[in-house]
SEPA-337001 format. One record per residue (C-alpha): x, y, z; residue number from 1. Coordinates in Angstrom, 3 decimals. Example, Ala and Ser with C-alpha at 12.3 -4.5 7.8 and 13.67 -1.06 7.14 Angstrom:
REM SEPA-337001
ATOM  12.300  -4.500  7.800  1
ATOM  13.670  -1.060  7.140  2
REM end
This chain:
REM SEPA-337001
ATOM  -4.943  39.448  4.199  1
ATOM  -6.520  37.682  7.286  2
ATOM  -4.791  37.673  10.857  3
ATOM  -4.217  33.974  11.279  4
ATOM  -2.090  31.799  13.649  5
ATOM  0.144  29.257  12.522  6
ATOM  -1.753  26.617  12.860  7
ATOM  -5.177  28.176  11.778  8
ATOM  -3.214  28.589  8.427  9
ATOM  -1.997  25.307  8.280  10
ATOM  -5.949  23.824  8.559  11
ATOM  -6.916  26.642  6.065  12
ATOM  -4.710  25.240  3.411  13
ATOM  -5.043  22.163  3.778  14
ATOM  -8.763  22.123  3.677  15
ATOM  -8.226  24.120  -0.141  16
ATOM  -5.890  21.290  -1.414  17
ATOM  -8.899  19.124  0.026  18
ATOM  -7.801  17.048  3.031  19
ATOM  -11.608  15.893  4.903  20
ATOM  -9.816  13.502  7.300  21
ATOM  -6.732  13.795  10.005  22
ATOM  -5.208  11.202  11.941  23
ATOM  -3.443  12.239  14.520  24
ATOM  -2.307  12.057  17.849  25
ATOM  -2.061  15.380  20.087  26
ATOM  0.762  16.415  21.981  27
ATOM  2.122  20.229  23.552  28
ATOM  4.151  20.827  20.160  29
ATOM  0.316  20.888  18.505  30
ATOM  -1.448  22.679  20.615  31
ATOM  -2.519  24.913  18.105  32
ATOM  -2.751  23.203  15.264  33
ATOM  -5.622  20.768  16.770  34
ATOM  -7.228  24.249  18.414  35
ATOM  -7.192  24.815  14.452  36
ATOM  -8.918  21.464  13.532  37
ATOM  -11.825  22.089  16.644  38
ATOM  -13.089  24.762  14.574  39
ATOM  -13.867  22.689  11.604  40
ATOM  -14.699  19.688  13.121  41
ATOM  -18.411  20.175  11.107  42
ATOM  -15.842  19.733  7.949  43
ATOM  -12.405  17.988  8.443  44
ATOM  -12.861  14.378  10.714  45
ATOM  -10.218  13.863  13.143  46
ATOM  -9.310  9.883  14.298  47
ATOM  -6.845  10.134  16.860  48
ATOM  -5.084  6.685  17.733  49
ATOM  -3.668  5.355  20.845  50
ATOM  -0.236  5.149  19.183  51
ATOM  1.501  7.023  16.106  52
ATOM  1.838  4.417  14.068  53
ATOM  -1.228  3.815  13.593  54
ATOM  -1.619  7.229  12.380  55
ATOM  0.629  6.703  9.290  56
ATOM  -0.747  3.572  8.785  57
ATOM  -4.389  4.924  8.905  58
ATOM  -4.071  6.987  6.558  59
ATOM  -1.799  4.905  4.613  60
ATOM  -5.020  2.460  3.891  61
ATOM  -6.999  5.661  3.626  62
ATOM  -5.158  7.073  0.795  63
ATOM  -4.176  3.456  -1.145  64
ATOM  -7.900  2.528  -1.530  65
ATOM  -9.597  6.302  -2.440  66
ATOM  -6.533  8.020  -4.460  67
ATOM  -7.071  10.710  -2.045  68
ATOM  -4.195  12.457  0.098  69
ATOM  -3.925  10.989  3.676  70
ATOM  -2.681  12.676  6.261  71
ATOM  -1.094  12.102  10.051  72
ATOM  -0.178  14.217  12.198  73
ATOM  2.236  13.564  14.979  74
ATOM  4.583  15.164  17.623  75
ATOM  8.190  15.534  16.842  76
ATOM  10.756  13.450  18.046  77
ATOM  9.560  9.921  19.196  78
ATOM  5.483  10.785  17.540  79
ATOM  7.601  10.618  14.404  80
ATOM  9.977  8.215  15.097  81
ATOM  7.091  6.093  15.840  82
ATOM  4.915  6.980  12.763  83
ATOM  8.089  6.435  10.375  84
ATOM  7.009  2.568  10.339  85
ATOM  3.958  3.468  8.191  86
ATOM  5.591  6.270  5.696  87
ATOM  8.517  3.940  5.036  88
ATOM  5.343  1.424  3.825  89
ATOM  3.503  4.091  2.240  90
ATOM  7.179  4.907  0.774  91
ATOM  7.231  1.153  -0.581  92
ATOM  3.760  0.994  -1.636  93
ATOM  3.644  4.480  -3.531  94
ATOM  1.014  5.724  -1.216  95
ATOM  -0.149  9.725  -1.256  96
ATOM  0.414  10.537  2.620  97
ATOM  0.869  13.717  4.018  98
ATOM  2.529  13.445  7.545  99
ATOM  2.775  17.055  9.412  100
ATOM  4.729  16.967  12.535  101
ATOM  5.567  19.230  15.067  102
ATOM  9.254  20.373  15.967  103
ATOM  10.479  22.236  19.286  104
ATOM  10.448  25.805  19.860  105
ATOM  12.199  27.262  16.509  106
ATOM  14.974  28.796  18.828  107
ATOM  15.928  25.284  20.116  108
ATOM  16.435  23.582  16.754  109
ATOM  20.128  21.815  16.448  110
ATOM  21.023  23.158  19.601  111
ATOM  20.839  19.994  21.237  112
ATOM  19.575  21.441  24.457  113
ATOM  17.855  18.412  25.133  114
ATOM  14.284  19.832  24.677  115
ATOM  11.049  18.126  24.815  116
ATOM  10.988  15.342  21.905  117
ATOM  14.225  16.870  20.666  118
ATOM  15.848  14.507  18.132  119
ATOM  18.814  15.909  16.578  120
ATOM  18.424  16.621  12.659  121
ATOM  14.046  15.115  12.757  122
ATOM  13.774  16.405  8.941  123
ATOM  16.976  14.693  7.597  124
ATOM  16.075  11.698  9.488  125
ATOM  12.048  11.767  8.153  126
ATOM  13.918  12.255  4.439  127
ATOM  14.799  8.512  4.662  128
ATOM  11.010  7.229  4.173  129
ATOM  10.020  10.406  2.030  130
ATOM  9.817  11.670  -1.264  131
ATOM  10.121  15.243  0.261  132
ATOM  10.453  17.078  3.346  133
ATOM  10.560  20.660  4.479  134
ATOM  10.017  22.991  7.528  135
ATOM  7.839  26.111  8.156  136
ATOM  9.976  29.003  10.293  137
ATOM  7.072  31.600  9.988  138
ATOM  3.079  31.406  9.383  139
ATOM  3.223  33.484  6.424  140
ATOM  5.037  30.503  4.919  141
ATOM  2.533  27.830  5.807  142
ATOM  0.448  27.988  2.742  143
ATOM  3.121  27.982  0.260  144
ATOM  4.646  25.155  2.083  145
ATOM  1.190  23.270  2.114  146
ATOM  0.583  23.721  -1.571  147
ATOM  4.216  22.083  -2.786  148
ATOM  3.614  19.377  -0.557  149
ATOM  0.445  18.361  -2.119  150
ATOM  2.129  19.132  -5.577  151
ATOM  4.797  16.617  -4.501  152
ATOM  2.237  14.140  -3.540  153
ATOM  -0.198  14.801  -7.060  154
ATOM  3.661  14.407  -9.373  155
ATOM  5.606  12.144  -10.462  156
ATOM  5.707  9.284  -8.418  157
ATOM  3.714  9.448  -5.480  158
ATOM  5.083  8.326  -2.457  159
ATOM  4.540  10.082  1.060  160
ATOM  5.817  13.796  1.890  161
ATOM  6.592  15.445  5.167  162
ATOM  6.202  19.369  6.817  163
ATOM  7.480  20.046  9.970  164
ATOM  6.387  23.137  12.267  165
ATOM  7.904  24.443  15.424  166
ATOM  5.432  25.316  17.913  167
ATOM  5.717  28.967  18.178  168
ATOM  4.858  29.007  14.633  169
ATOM  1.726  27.720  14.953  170
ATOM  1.051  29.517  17.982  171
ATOM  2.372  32.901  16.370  172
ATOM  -0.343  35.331  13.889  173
ATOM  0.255  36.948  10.814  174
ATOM  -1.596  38.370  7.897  175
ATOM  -1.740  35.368  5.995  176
ATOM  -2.227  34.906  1.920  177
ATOM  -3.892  31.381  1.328  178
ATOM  -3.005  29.803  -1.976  179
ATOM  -5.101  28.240  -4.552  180
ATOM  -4.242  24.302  -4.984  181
ATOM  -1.375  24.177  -8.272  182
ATOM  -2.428  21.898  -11.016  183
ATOM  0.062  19.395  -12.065  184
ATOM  0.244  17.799  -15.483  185
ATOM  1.348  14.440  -15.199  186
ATOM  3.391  13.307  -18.450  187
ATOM  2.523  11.003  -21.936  188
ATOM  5.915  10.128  -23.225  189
ATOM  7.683  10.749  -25.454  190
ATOM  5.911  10.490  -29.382  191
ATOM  9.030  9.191  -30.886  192
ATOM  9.760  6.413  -27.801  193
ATOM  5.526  5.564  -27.866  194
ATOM  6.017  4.772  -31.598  195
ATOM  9.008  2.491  -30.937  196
ATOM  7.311  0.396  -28.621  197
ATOM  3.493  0.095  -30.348  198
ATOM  5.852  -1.060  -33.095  199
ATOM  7.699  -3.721  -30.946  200
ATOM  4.819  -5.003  -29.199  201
ATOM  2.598  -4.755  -32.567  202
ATOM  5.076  -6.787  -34.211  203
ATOM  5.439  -9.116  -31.604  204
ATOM  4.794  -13.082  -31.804  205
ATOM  4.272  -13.397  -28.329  206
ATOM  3.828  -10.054  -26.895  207
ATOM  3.933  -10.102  -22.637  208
ATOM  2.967  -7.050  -19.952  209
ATOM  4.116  -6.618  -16.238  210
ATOM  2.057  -4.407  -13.950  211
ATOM  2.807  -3.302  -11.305  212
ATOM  1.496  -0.770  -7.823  213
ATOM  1.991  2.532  -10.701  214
ATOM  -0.873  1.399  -12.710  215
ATOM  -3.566  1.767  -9.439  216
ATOM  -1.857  5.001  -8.308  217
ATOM  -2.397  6.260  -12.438  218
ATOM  -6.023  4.476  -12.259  219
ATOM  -4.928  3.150  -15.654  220
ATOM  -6.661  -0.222  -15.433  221
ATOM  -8.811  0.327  -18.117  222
ATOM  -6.215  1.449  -20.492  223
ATOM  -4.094  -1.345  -19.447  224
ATOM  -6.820  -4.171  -20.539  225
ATOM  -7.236  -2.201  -23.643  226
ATOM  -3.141  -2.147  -24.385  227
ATOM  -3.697  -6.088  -23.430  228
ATOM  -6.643  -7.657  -25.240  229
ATOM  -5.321  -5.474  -28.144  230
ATOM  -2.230  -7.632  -28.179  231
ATOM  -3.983  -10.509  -26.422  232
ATOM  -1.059  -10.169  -24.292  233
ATOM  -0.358  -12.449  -20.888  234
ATOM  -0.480  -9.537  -17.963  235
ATOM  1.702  -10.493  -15.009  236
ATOM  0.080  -8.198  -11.425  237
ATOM  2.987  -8.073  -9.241  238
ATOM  1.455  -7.942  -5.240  239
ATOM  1.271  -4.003  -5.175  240
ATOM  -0.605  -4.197  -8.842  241
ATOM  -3.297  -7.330  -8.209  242
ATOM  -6.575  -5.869  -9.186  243
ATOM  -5.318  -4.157  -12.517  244
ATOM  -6.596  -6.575  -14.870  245
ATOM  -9.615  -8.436  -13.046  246
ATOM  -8.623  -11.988  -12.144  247
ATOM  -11.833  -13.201  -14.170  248
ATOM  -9.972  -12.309  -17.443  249
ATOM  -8.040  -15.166  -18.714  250
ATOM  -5.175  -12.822  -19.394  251
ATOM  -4.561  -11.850  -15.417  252
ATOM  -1.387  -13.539  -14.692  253
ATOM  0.568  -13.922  -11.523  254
ATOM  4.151  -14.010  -10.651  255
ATOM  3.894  -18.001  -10.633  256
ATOM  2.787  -18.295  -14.094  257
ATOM  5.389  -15.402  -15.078  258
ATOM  7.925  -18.524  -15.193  259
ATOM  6.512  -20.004  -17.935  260
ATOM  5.471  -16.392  -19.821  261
ATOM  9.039  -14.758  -19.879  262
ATOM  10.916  -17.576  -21.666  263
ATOM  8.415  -17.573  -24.128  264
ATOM  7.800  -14.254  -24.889  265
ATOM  9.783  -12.250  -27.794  266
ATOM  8.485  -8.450  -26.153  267
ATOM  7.771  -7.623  -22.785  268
ATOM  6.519  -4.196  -21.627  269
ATOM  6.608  -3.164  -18.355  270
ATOM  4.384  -0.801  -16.408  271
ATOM  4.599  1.096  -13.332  272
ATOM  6.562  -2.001  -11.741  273
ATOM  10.109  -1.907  -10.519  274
ATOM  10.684  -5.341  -12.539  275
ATOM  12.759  -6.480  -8.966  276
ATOM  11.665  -10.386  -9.344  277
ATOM  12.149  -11.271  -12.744  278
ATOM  15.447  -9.543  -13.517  279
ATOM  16.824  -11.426  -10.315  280
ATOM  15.300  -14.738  -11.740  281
ATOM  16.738  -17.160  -13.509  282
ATOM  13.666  -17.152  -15.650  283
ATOM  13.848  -13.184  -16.262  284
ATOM  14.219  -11.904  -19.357  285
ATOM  17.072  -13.066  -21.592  286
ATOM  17.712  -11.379  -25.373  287
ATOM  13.807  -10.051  -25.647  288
ATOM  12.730  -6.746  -26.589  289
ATOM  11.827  -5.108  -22.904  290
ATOM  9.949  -1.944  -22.803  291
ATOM  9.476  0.201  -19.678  292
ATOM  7.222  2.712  -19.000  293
ATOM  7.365  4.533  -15.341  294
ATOM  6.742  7.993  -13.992  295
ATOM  9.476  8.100  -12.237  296
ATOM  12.909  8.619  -14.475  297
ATOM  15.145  7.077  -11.838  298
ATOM  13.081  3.936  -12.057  299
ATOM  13.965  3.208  -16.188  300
ATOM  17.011  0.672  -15.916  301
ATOM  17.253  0.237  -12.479  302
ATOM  16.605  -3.660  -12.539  303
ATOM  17.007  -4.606  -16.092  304
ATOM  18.177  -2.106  -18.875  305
ATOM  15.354  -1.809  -20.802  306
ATOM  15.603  -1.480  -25.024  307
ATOM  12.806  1.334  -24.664  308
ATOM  12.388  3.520  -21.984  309
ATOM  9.202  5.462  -21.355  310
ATOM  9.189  8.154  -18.432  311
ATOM  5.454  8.374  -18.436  312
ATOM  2.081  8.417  -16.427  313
ATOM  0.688  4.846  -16.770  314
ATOM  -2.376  6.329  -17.309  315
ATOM  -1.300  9.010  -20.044  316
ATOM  1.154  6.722  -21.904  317
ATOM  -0.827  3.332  -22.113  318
ATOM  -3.683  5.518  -23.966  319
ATOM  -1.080  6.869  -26.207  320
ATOM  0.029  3.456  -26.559  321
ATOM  -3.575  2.232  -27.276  322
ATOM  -4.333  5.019  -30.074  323
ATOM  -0.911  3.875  -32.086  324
ATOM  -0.946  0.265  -31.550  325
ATOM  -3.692  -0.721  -34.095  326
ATOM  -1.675  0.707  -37.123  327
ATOM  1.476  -1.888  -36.338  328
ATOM  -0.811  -4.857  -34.777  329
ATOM  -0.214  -8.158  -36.260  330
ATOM  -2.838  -10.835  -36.594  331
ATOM  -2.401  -13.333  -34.047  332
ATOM  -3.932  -17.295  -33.479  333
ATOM  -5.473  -17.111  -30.043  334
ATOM  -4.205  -17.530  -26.563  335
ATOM  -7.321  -18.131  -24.247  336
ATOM  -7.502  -21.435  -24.287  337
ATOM  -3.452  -21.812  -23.664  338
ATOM  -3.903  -18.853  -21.674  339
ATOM  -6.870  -20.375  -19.578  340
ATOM  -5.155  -23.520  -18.894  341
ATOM  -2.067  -22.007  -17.559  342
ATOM  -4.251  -20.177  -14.913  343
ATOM  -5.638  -23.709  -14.219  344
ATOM  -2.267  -25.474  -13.275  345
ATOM  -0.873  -22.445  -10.978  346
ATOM  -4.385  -22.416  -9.660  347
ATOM  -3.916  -26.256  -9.015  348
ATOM  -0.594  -25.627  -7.361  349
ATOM  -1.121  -22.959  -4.930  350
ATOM  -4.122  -24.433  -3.529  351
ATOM  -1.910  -27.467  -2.742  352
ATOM  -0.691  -25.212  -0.014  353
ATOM  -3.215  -26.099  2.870  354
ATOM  -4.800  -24.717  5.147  355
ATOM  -3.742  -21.216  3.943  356
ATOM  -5.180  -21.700  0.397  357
ATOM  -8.858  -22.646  2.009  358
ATOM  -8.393  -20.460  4.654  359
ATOM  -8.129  -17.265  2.079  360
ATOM  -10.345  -18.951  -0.598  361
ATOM  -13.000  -18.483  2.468  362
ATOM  -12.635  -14.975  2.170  363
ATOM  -12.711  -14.848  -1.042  364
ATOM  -16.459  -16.376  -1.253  365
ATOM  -17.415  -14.230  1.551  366
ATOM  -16.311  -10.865  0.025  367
ATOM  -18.256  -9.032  -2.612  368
ATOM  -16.045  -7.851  -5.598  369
ATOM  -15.631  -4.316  -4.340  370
ATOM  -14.988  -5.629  -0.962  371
ATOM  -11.443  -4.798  0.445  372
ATOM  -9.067  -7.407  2.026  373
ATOM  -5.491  -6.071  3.609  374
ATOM  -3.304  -8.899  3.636  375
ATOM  -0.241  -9.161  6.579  376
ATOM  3.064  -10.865  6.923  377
ATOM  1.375  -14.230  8.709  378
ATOM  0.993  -17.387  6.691  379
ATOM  -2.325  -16.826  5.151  380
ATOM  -0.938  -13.546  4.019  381
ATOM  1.862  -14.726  2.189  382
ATOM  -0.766  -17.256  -0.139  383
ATOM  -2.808  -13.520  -0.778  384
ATOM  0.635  -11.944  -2.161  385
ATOM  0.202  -13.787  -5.374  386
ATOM  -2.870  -16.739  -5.339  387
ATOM  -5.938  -14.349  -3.874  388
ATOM  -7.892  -13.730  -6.455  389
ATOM  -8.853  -9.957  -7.165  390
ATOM  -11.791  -8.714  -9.331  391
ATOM  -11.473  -4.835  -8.554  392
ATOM  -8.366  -2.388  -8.598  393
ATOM  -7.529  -1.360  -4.824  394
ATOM  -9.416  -4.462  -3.021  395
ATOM  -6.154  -5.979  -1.669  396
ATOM  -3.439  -4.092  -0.082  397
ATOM  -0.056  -5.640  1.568  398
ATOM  2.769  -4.283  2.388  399
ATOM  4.859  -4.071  -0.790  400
ATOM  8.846  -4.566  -0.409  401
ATOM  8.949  -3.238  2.873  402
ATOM  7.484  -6.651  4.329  403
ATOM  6.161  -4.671  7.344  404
ATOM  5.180  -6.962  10.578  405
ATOM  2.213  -5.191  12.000  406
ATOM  1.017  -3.173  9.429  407
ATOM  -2.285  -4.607  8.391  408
ATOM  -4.596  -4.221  11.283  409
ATOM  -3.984  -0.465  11.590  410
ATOM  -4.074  0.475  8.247  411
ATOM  -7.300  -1.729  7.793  412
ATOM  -8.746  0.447  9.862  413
ATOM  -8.132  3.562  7.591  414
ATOM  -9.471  1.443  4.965  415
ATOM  -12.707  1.073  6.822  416
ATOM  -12.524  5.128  7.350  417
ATOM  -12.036  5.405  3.633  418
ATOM  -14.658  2.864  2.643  419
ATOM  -18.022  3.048  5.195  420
ATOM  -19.998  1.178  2.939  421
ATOM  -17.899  -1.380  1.646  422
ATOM  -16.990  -4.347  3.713  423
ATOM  -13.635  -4.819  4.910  424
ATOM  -11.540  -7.917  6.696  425
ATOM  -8.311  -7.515  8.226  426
ATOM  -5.493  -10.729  8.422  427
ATOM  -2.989  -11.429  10.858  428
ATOM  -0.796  -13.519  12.846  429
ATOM  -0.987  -13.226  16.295  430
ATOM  2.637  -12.066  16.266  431
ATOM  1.731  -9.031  13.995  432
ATOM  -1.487  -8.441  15.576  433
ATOM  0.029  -7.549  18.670  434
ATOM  1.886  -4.759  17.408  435
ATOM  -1.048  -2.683  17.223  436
ATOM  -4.026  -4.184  19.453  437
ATOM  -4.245  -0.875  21.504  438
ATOM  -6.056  0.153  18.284  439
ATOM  -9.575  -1.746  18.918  440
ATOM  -10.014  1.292  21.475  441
ATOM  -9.699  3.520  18.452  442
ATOM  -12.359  1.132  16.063  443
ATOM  -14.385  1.328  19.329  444
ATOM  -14.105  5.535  19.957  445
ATOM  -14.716  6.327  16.223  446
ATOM  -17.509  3.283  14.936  447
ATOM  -14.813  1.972  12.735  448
ATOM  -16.479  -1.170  11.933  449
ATOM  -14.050  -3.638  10.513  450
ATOM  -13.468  -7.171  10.871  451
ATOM  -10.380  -8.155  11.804  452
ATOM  -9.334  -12.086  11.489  453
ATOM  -6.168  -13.206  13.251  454
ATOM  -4.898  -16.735  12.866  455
ATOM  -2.924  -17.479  16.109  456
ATOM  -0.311  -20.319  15.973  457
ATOM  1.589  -19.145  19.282  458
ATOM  4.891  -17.981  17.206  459
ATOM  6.413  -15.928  14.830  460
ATOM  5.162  -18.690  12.681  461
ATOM  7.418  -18.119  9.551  462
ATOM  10.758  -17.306  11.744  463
ATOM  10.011  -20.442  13.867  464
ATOM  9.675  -22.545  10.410  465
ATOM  12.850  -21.409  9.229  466
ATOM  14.791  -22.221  12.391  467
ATOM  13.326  -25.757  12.433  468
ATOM  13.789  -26.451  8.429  469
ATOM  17.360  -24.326  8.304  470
ATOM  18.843  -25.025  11.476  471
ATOM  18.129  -27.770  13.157  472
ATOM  15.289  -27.051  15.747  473
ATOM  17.446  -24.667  17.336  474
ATOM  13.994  -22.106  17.985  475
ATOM  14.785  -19.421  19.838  476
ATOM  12.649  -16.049  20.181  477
ATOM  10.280  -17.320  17.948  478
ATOM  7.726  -18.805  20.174  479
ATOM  4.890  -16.443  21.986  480
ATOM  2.458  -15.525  25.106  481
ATOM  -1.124  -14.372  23.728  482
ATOM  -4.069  -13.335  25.690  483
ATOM  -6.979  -14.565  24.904  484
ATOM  -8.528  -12.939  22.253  485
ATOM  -12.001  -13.615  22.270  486
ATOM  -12.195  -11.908  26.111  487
ATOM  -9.034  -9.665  25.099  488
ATOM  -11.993  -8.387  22.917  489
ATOM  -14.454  -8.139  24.128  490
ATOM  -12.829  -6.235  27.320  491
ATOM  -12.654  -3.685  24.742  492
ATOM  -16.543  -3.780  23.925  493
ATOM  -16.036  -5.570  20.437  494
ATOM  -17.511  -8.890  19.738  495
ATOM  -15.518  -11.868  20.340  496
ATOM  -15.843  -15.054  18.289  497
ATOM  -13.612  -18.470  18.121  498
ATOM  -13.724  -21.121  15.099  499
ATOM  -12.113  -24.014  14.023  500
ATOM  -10.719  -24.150  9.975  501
ATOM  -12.353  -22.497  6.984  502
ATOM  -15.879  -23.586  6.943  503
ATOM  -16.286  -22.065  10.750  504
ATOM  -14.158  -19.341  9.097  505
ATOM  -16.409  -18.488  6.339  506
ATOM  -19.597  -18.793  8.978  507
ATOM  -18.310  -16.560  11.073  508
ATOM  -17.269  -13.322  8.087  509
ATOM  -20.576  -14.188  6.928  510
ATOM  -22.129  -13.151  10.338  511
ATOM  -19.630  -10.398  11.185  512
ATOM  -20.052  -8.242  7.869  513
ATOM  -22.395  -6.001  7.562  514
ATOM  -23.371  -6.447  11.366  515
ATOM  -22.572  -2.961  11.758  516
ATOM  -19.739  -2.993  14.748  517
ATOM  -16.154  -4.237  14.820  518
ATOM  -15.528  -7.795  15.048  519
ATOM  -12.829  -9.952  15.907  520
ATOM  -12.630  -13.844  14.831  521
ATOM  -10.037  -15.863  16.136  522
ATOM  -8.594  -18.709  14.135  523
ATOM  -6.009  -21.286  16.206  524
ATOM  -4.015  -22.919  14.120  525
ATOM  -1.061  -25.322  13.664  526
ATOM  2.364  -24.479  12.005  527
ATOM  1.916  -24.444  8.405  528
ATOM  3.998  -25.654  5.449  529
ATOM  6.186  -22.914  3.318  530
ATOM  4.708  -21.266  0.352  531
ATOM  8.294  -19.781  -0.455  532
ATOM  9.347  -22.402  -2.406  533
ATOM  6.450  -21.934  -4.801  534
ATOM  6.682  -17.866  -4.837  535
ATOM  10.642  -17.744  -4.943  536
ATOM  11.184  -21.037  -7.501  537
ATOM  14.177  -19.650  -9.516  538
ATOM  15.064  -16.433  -7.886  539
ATOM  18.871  -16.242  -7.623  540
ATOM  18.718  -15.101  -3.722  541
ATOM  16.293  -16.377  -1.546  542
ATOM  15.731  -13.661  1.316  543
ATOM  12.936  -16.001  2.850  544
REM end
């Protein structure tokens, strides 16, 4: 067994389960651990950030758009305090991230000495935004630790995972055994339960399928549109799930059309989705046959008690599904042209919402298929939730339930890391933007070379709406100060550019991708109208 320190056995293992890139930010708690990383620098890429947050989020964007592992890795106390904004969106968005933090001196721990970073009980706190957690009192235990981390992250329901190291642990050597990675088998359902439901949906007039964020973490688009043009079933993308079923395909659905679909359905199977908006609707399901198929056990019944439940991998049990459905499948008169028209009128009605509807519709023309847009909580973002069209699984990311201001621009930019050769844009408001500007110093430092749009309307634009519309004008901390971007910009070496509505818009991606450095396009606008209405028409509480 090799003499190792703490934290050269930490990199070792972590380079066997795979892990190529590190954010991070260094502090004293990690002195060794990034000693570690400068001896593999030919192998493992380290972005550090001017702010932990953008570490989680960074690799956040990393992992949701390669199905790799990402990883951060962050001091203890406030470092992780800091990067808990981006697990608890990973946690929402059933991302694969790895964050390692440090701890104090082992010694110290619970003693409430007041130590450097010391925040009493860090690893119950971290639990709160992740699947798993666990600490590391001796090198010898950093590879086993390592290992059921990743197995965490590869089972069940991936969401993001958390070790914690005290720094004399790292600093400390030991004869060291490093570990092999463990293979997981993921399960296919049950035989009996998979039968049940081919024969439900095979039987089935009017047969109707919900996807959701499980079905890109599975990579089970393809047996998704097989389950679906097998029944010729309707498939209704929640935001986390847009790109399973390419929006070319008269059967991709969104939550708009989903009104219309659920009444008039007789079975409804649901995929890797936590079903939240339609069993709160008045239009949810009422007296059908509801099928639900997730990897995670705790999921089945926790919106709507389903008649069938399926604790499977999306992947796994949709081609189990696929093999047994042809045996029960009834003949059916077609849907596309009902189908097609459907898409037509919600089409029609979301792109009454101006300017956001030509504003993202710009984008759209602009991208390639296999380009990636993250979306934010600004008005233009909202329209993306459910309207963008998507061609390609893991081209559009938000922020799932967590509704996290500030997210997009920093995880973009792990995107970009995780993508070089595919183009990228970034949305914001200028209220969200803000949260993370210090980062064009990191796009700058590393040749991260995304384009990053931010419409700027002076406000929290959608709290300022709501103030005027719900009480009375009576605005308060809803208006803001903003530099000027175009110099604010290029003071940080990055182009610079200004333009006036979408056709400007739409010049200036055109320009900017591809042009092989970051760019930054600012887009004034006005206040725009509400898209809630639209997205939330029969939910029985409004949160927006």
């Amino acid at each position: 067994m090799p003499q190792m320190t703490g934290g050269q056995a930490l990199v070792a293992q972590l380079m066997r389960e795979g892990i190529e890139v590190v954010f991070g930010l260094p502090g004293v708690q990690l002195d060794w651990a990034f000693d570690a990383l400068y001896d593999v620098q030919d192998r493992v890429r380290i972005y550090h950030t001017r702010h932990e947050q953008a570490t989680s989020y960074m690799a956040d964007g990393y992992a949701r758009t390669t199905g790799k592992v990402g990883m951060c890795l962050v001091v203890p106390g406030p470092g992780l305090l800091n990067a808990m904004a981006g697990l608890s969106t990973a946690y929402a968005c059933n991302s694969k991230v790895l964050c390692v933090a440090g701890q104090i001196p082992s010694e110290h721990i619970e003693k409430g000495r007041g130590m450097l970073h010391e925040i009493p009980h860090q690893l119950e706190a971290v639990r709160s935004v992740t699947k798993w957690a666990a600490r590391a009192m001796r090198p010898q235990e950093i590879p086993g630790l390592v290992r059921e981390a990743f197995r965490q992250l590869h089972s069940g329901r991936p969401r993001p995972v958390e070790i914690e190291i005290p720094p004399d642990v790292l600093q400390s050597q030991a004869e060291v055994t490093l570990l092999d990675p463990e293979p997981v088998e993921r399960p296919s359902g049950d035989p009996d339960l998979i039968e049940q439901a081919a024969r439900a949906l095979g039987q089935a007039e009017r047969p109707l399928i919900f996807a959701g964020g499980g079905i890109l973490a599975a990579e089970a688009w393809e047996e998704l549109q097989t389950v679906a043009e097998l029944l010729e079933a309707p498939v209704v993308m929640t935001m986390n799930g847009k790109g399973a079923l390419s929006d070319r395909h008269y059967l991709a659905q969104n939550m708009v059309a989903a009104r219309e679909l659920t009444p008039q359905s007789d079975v409804i199977l649901v995929v890797g989705t936590r079903f939240l908006q339609p069993a709160t609707s008045e239009w949810g399901p009422n007296g059908q046959v509801v099928i639900q198929m997730d990897i995670d056990p705790e999921e089945i019944g926790r919106n709507y008690s389903p008649t069938i439940g399926i604790v499977a991998d999306a992947r796994r049990g949709l081609a189990e599904l696929a093999n047994r459905l042809p045996k029960h499948n009834r003949k059916r008169a077609s849907r596309k042209e009902e189908l097609t028209a459907l898409k037509e009128r919600v089409d029609d009605m979301l792109w009454e919402v101006q300017p956001q509807a030509s504003y993202a519709m710009a984008l759209r023309q602009v991208l390639p298929d296999d380009g990636i847009l993250v979306s934010e909580s600004t008005q233009v973002g909202y329209w993306t939730w459910n309207a963008f069209p998507v061609y390609r699984p893991r081209t559009l990311l938000t922020s799932g339930y967590q509704g996290t201001l500030g997210y997009g621009f920093a995880t973009a930019l792990g995107v970009q890391v995780g993508n070089p050769d595919k183009p990228v844009i970034s949305i914001n408001g200028d209220g969200g933007f803000m949260y993370n500007v210090q980062e064009l110093a990191t796009a700058v430092q590393h040749g991260i070379n995304l384009v990053t749009v931010v419409f700027n309307d002076n406000a929290y634009g959608n709290v300022r709406r709501i103030q005027k519309e719900r009480f009375g004008g009576r605005l308060i901390a809803s208006d803001l100060y903003n530099p000027d971007f175009v110099k604010l910009a290029e003071s940080f070496g990055i182009e610079g550019i200004r333009v006036e509505g979408a056709e400007q818009l739409k010049w200036a991606l055109e320009r900017s991708l591809g042009a092989g450095r970051p760019v930054l396009i600012e887009v004034p606008v006005g206040e725009m109208p509400s898209i809630w209405s639209i997205i939330m028409a029969g939910r029985r509480q409004q949160a927006v």
